[in-house]
VOGU-3710 file (C-alpha; in Angstrom, 3 decimals, decimal comma):
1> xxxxxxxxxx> -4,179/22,079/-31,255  -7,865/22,465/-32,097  -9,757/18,777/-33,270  -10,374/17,975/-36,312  -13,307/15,616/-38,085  -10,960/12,854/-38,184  -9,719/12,850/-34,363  -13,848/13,022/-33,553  -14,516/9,854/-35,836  -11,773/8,078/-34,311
11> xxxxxxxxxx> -13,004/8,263/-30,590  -15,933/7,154/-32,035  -14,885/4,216/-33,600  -12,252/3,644/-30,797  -14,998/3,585/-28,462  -17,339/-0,419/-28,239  -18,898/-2,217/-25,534  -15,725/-3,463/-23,917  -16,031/-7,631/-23,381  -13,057/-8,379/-21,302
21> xxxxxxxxxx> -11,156/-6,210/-19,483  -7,320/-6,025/-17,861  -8,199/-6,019/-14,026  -4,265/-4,965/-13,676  -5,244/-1,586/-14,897  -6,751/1,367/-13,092  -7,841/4,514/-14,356  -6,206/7,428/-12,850  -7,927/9,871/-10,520  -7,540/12,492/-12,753
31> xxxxxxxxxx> -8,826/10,984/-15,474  -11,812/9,383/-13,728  -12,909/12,917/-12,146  -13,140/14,002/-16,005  -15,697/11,764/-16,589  -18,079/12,071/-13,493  -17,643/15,931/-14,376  -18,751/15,244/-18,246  -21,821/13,620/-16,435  -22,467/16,672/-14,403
41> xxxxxxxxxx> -21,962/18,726/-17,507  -24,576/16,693/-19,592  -27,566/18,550/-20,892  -31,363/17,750/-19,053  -34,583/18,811/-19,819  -35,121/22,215/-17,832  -31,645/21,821/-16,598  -33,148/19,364/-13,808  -30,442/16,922/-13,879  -32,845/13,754/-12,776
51> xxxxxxxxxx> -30,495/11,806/-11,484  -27,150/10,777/-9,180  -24,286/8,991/-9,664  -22,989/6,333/-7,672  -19,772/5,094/-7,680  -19,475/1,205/-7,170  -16,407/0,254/-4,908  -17,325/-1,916/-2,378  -16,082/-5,311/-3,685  -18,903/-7,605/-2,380
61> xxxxxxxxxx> -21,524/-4,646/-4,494  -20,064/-5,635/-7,724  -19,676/-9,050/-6,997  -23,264/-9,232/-6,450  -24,275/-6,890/-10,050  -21,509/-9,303/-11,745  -23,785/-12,420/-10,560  -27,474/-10,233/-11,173  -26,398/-8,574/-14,509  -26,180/-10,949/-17,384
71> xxxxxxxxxx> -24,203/-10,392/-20,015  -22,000/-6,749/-19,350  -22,733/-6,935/-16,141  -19,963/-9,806/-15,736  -17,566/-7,171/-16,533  -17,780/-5,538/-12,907  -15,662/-7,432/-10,966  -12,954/-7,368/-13,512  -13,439/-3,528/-14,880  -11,561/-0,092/-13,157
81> xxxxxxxxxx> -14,782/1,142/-12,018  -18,258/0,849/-11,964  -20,903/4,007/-11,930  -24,762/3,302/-11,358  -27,592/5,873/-12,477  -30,442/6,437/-9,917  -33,223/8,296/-11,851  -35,464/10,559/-9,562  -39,489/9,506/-9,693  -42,127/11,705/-9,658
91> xxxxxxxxxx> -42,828/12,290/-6,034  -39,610/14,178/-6,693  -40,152/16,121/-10,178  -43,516/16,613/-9,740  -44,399/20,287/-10,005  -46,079/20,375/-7,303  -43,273/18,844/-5,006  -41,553/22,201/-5,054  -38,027/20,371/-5,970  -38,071/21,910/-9,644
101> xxxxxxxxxx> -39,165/25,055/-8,651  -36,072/25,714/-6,180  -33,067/24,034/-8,920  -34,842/27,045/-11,188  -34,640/29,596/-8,250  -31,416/28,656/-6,529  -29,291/26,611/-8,439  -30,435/28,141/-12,197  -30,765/31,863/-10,427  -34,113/32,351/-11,841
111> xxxxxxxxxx> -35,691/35,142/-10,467  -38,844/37,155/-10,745  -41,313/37,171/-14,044  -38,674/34,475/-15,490  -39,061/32,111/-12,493  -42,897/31,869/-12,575  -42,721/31,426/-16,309  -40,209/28,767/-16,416  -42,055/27,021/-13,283  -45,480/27,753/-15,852
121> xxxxxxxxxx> -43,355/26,051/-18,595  -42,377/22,864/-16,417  -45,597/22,254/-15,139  -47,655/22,846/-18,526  -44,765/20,435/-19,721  -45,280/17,641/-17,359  -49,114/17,976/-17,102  -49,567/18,685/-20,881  -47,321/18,105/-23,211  -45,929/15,155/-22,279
131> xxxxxxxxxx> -48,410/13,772/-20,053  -46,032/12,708/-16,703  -48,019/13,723/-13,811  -50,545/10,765/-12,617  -48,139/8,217/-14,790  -45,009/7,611/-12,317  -43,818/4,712/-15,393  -43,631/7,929/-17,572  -41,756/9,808/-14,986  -39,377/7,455/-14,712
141> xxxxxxxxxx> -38,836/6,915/-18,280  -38,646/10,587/-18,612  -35,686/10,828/-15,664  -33,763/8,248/-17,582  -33,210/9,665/-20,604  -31,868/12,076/-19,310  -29,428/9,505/-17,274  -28,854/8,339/-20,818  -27,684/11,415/-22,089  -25,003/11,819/-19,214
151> xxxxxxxxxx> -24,117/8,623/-19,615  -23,680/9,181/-23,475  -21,089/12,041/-22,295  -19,338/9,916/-20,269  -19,018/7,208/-22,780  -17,611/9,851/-25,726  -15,442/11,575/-22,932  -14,027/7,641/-22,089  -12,982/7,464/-25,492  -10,999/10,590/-25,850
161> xxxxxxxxxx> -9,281/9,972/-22,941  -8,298/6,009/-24,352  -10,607/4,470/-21,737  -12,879/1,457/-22,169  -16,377/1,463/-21,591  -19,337/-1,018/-21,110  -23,552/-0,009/-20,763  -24,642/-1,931/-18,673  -28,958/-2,314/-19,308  -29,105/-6,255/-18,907
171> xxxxxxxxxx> -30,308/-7,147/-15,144  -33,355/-7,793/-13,448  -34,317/-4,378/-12,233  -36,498/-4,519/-9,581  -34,164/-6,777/-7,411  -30,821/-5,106/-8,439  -32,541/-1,430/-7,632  -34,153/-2,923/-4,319  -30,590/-4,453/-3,339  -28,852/-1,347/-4,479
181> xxxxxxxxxx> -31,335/0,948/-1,834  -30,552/-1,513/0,819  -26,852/-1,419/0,162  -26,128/2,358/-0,761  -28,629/3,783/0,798  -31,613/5,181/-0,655  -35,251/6,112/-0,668  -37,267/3,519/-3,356  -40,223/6,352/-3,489  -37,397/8,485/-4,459
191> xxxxxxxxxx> -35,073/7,480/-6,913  -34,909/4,149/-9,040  -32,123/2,262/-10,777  -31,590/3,417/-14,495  -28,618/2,205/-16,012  -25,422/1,042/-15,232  -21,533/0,864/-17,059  -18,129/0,142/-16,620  -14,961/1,877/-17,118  -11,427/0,580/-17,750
201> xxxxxxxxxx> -8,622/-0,544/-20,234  -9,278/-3,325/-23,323  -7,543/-7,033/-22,448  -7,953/-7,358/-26,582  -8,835/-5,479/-29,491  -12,455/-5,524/-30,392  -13,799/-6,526/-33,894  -14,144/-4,220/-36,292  -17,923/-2,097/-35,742  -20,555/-2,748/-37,983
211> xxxxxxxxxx> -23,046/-0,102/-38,271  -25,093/0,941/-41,046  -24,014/3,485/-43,612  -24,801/7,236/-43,572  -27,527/6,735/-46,333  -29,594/4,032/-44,582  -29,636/5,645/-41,418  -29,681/9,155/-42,070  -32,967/11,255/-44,484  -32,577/14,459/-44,609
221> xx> -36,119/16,304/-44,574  -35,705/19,375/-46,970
//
């Protein structure tokens, strides 16, 4: 049965920033493979998919975001399951590391004239145009929106499968990414804490959303 205009809107107004969840309820297997592979499938800038996904089930880890993380973060001892966002940093995506340079040759199968254009692309990009290399802040902020946007696919992908969801942006970051590459491991120089959310099922029905209207938020440029 294809999807229609109304079945979209109501995902998207199905979907909120879950406050309490039932910690009875689990999300199936099934259904949570769906959404790490929405993730996966997320769009990045030159296909680099900046980032890795871990998932959060050692009990004493999410005790310790639930005490760190004000606000949503409460919500991961109680939630189905928890998924952090490491961002890579620049010693990584440089392009002179030689890290974007093989995803384009062997995971992108760009060969030839094509791969020393799209390498001349990425590194006119970085050095240029956006002004990365030299700025490891800007790196970093660069690698997370494109955490952002996977995350955004999981979110939307939550909601069409009936599952909760909760960002999870409010925590000190230096000390929750510096106990998360003690406790996980990984390298600091490498890869820094973006984002975090929760998954699971609704204890109660949120509030109705408020959100602008089409004509305040939208101008159309003609």
């Amino acid at each position: 049965m294809p999807v229609t205009a109304a079945d979209i809107i109501a995902a998207a107004n199905f979907r909120h920033a879950c406050k309490v969840y039932d910690p009875a309820r689990r999300i199936s297997e099934d259904d949570f493979q769906t959404l790490l592979q929405s993730a996966v499938l997320a769009p990045s800038s030159f296909g680099l998919e900046p980032w890795r996904l871990l998932v959060i089930e050692r009990p004493a880890l999410r005790q310790r975001i639930a005490e760190q993380a004000w606000g949503a973060g409460a919500k991961a001892t109680e939630c189905s399951h928890v998924v952090a966002f490491i961002a890579q940093l620049e010693p990584l995506l440089s392009p002179d590391s030689g890290l974007p340079q093989r995803i384009f040759r062997e995971r992108q199968r760009v060969e030839g004239e094509a791969l020393e254009r799209r390498c001349q692309h990425f590194e006119h990009f970085a050095k240029s145009d956006f002004a990365l290399v030299g700025h490891s802040r800007a790196f970093y902020d660069w690698a997370c929106k494109q955490s952002y946007i996977a995350m955004a696919n999981m979110l939307s992908t939550a909601a069409w499968l009936g599952i909760d969801s909760t960002p999870i942006e409010g925590f000190d970051l230096e000390s929750m990414n510096a106990h998360l590459a003690r406790e996980v491991p990984y390298n600091p120089e490498h890869y820094k804490l973006a984002v975090m959310v929760c998954f699971g099922y609704r204890l109660n029905e949120p509030r109705p959303k408020t959100r602008r209207t089409l004509e305040e938020a939208v101008q159309r440029v003609v």
